[in-house]
C-alpha positions in Angstrom: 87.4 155.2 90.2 84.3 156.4 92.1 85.0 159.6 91.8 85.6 159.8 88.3 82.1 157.8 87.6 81.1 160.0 89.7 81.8 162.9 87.1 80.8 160.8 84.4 77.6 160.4 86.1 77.1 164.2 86.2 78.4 165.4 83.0 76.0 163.1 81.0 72.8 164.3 82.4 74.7 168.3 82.5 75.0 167.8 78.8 71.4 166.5 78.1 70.2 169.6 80.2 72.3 172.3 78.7 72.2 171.2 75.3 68.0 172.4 75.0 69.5 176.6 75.7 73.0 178.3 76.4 71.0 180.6 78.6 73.9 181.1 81.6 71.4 182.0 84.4 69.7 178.2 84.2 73.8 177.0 84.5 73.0 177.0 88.5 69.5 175.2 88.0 71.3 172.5 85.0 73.9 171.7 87.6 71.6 171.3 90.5 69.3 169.1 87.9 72.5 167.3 86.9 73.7 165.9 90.2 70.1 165.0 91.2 69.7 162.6 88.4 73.5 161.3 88.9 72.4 160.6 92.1 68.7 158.7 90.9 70.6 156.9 88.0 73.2 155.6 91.2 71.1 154.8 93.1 68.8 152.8 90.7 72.3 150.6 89.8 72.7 150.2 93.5 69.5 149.2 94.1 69.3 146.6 91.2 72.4 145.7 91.7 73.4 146.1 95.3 77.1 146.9 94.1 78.6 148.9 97.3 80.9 150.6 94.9 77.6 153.0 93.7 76.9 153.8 97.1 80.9 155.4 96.6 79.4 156.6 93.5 76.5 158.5 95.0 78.9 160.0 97.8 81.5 161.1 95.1 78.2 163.1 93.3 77.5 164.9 96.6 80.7 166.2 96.6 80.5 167.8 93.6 
């Protein structure tokens, strides 16, 4: 379940990011972006939250 958050996570913020150019050189930059922000939006539930399952969240994002 993590895990596929996880992707959720990073697909949402991927898509906002790659949707302003189809330049394939940023690809590398968007998905670095991406899994920053996964990580931020995470950690902002966690923290407002303090739900242990988005600290799984956050680790599932690092692994991806």
């Amino acid at each position: 379940m993590e895990k596929e958050k996880a992707q959720e996570l990073f697909n949402k913020h991927y898509c906002i990011l790659l949707d302003d150019g189809d330049d394939l050189s940023q690809e590398v930059l968007i998905s670095i972006l991406s899994r920053k922000l996964a990580i931020l939006t995470a950690q902002e539930i966690y923290d407002h939250t303090l739900d242990t399952f988005w600290l799984d969240v956050t680790e599932e994002i690092n692994k991806l």
